[in-house]
C-alpha angles and dihedrals in degrees: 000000000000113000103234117237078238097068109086138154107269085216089076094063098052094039088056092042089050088043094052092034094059095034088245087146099052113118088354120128125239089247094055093052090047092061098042091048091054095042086047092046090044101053080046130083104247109251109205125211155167113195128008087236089064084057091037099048107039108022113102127246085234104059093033082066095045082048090060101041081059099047083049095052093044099053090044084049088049101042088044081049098053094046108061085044081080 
């Protein structure tokens, strides 16, 4: 078996929207996010998927909110993280 380019962790998505969404990328250098995406998808269950539908369509109201609470609490973990690395 071959894993397909389409299969991805659902967790990504929601790590880069959340990113984007709070401007936590802004004057930030490629090494730096690198580092913070790794630190977020590694403190989070992998979430395997196909096609965004699939997420869109079945998952609950209910655990896409839990999803996102997780997603909250691991990047304020990692850029808490980061910064007192400094």
């Amino acid at each position: 078996m071959i894993l397909n380019d389409d299969i991805h962790n659902y967790y990504e998505k929601l790590v880069v929207d959340y990113i984007s969404e709070q401007g936590l990328d802004q004057g930030k250098d490629p090494d730096y996010m690198a580092d913070l995406c790794c630190i977020i998808l590694n403190q989070l269950p992998p979430r395997y998927i196909r096609y965004e539908v699939d997420m869109a369509f079945y998952l609950p109201q209910s655990e896409r909110f839990e999803m996102q609470m997780k997603v909250e609490e691991a990047v304020r973990k990692a850029v808490e993280f980061l910064n007192n690395q400094s």
